[in-house]
TORROTI-301179 format. One line per field, with one value per residue: residue number from 1; x, y, z of N, C-alpha, C in turn. Coordinates in nm, 3 decimals, m for minus. Layout:
<atoms>
n <- c(NUM ...) .
n.c1 <- c(X ...) .
n.c2 <- c(Y ...) .
n.c3 <- c(Z ...) .
ca.c1 <- c(X ...) .
ca.c2 <- c(Y ...) .
ca.c3 <- c(Z ...) .
c.c1 <- c(X ...) .
c.c2 <- c(Y ...) .
c.c3 <- c(Z ...) .
</atoms>
This chain:
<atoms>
n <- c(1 2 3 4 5 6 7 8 9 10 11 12 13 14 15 16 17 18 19 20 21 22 23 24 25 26 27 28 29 30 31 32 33 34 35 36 37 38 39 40 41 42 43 44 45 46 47 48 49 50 51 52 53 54 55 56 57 58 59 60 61 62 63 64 65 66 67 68 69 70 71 72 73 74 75 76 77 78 79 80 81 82 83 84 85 86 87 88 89 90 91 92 93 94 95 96 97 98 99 100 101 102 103 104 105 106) .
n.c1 <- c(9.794 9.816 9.698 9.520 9.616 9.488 9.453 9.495 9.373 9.181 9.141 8.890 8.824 8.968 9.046 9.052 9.214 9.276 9.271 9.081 9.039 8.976 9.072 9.180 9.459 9.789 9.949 10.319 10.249 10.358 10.264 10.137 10.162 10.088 10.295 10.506 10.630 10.535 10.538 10.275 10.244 10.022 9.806 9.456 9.132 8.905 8.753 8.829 9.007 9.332 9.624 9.657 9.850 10.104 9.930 9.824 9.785 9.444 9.440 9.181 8.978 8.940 8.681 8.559 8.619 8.505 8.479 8.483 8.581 8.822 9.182 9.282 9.518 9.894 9.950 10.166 10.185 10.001 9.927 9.680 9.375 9.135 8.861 9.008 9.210 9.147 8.864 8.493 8.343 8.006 7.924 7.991 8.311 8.325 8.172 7.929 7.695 7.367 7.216 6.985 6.721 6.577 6.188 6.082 5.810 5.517) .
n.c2 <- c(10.360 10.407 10.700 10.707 10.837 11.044 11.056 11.363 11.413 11.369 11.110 11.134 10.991 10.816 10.929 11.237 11.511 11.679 11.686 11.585 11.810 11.660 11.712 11.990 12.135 12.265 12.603 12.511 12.197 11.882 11.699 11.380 11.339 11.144 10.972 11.175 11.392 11.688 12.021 12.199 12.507 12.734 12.728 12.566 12.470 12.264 12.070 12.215 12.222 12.023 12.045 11.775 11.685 11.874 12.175 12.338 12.656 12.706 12.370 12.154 12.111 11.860 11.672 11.365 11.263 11.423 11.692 12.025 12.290 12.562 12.575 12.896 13.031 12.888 12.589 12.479 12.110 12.039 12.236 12.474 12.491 12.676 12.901 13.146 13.086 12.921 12.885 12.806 12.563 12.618 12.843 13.169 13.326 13.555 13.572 13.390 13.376 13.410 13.653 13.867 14.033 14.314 14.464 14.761 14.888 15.015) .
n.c3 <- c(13.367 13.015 12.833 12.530 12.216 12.019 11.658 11.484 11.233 10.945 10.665 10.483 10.203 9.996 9.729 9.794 9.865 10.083 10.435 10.722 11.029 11.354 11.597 11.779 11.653 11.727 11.676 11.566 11.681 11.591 11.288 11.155 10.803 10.538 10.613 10.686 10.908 10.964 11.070 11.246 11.099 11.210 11.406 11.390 11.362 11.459 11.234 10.969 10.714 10.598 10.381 10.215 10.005 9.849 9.727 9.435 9.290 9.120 9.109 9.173 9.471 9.682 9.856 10.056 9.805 9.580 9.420 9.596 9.560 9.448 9.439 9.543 9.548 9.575 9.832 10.071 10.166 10.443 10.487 10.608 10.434 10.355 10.307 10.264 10.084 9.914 9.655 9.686 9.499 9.502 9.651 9.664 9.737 9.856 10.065 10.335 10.344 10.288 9.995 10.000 9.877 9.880 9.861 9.946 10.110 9.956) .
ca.c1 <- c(9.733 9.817 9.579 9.540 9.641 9.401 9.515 9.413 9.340 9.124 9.112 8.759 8.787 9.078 9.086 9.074 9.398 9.280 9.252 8.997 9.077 8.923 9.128 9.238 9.631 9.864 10.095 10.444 10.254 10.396 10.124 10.210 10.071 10.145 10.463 10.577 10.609 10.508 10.507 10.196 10.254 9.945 9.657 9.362 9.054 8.820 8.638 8.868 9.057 9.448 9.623 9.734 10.002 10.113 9.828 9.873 9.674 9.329 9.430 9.022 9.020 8.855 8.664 8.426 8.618 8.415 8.536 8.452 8.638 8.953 9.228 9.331 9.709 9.940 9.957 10.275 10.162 10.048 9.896 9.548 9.303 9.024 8.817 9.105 9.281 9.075 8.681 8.391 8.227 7.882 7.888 8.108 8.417 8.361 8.052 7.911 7.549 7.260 7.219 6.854 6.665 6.408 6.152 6.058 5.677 5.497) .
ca.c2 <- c(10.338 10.535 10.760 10.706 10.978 11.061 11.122 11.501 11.464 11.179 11.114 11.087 10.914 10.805 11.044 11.359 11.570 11.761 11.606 11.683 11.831 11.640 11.766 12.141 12.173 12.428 12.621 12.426 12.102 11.752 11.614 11.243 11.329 11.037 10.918 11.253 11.504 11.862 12.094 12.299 12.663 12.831 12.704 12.499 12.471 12.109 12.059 12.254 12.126 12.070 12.005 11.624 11.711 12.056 12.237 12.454 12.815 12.648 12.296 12.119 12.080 11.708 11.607 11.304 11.241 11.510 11.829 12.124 12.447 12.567 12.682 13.078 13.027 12.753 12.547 12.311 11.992 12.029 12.398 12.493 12.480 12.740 13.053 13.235 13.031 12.867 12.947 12.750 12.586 12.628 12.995 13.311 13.317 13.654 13.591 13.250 13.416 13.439 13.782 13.858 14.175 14.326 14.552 14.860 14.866 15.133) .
ca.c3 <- c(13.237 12.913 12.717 12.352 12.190 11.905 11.554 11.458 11.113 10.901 10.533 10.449 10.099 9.917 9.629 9.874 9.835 10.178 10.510 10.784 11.146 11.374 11.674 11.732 11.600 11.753 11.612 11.644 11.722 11.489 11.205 11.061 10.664 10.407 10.659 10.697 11.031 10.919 11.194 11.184 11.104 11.226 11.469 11.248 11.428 11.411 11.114 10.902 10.578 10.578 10.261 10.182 9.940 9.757 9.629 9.317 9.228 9.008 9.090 9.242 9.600 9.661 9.993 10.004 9.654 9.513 9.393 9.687 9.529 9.398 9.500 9.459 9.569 9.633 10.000 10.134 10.247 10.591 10.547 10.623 10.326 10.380 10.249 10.200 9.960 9.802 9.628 9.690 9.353 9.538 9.725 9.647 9.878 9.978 10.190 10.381 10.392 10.114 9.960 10.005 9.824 10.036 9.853 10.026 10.077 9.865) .
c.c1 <- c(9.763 9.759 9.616 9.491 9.523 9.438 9.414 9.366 9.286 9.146 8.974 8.716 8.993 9.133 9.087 9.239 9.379 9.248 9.171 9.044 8.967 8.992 9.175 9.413 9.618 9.982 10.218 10.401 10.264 10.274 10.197 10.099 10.155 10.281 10.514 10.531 10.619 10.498 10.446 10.239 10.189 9.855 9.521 9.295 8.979 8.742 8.668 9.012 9.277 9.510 9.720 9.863 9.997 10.008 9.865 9.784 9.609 9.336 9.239 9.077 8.875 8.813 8.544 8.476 8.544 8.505 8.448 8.465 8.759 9.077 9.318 9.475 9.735 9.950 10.053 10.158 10.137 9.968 9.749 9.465 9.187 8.985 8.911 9.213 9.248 8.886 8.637 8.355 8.085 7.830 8.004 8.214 8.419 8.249 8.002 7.747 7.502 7.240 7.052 6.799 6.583 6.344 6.062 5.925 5.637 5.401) .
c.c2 <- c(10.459 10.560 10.715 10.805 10.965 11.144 11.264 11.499 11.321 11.213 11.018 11.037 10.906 10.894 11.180 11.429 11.699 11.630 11.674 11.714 11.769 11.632 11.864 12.101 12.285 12.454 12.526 12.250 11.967 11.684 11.522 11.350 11.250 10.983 11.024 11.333 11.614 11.912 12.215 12.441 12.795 12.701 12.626 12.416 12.322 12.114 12.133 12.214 12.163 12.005 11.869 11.605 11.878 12.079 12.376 12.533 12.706 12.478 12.294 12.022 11.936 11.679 11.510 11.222 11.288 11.701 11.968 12.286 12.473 12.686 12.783 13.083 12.912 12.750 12.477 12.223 12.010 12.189 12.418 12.553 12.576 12.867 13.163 13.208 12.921 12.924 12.818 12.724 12.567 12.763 13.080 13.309 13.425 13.674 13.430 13.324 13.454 13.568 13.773 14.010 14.159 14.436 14.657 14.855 15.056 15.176) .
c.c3 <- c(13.148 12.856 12.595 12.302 12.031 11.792 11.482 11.327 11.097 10.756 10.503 10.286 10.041 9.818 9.664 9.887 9.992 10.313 10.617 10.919 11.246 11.539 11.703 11.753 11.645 11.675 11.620 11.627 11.553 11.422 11.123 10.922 10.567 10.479 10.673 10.826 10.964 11.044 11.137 11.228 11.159 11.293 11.333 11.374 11.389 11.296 10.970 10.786 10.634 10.441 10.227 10.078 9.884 9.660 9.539 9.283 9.116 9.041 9.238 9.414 9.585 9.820 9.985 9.829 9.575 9.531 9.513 9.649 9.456 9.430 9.421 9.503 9.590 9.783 9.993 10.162 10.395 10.612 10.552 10.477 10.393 10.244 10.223 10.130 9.849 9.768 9.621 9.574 9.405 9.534 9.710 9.763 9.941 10.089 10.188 10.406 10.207 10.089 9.913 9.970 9.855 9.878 9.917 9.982 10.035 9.915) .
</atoms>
């Protein structure tokens, strides 16, 4: 009996220009995107964005068909979408934690 191999990535809405990992990618290893084999460049962990066609510096990253962030450099097709190339329109990209002011008791 043969396994069924499970496709690593999903597209969770139609108008999404990123796709989601829903398998860990290795370096080297072959990704179908839009009919095409990309061979991934770098490791891209589950649950983390890859990019559905060429993303351009400012163009709006889309997941859900809803705008998520934007990105701060361009990506190929096929390259990992994260915190370090693109900003969050929610939370600051240089920290994933709330910034909390204590005052010192008097």
């Amino acid at each position: 009996m043969t396994e069924k191999s499970i496709a690593p990535l999903i597209l969770l809405h139609p108008d999404d220009n990123i796709l989601v990992c829903v398998k860990q990618i290795r370096a080297g290893d072959e990704i179908s995107i839009e009919q095409e084999i990309i061979v991934s460049p770098i490791d891209i962990g589950v649950g983390h964005k890859v990019a559905r066609f060429v993303l351009a510096a400012g163009d709006k990253v889309y997941r859900y068909g809803a705008p998520i962030g934007s990105m701060i450099e361009a990506v190929a097709k096929g390259h990992h979408v994260h915190m370090h190339n693109m900003k969050s329109d929610y939370i600051p990209s240089h920290t994933r934690t709330r910034q909390i002011q204590y005052r010192s008791e008097e």
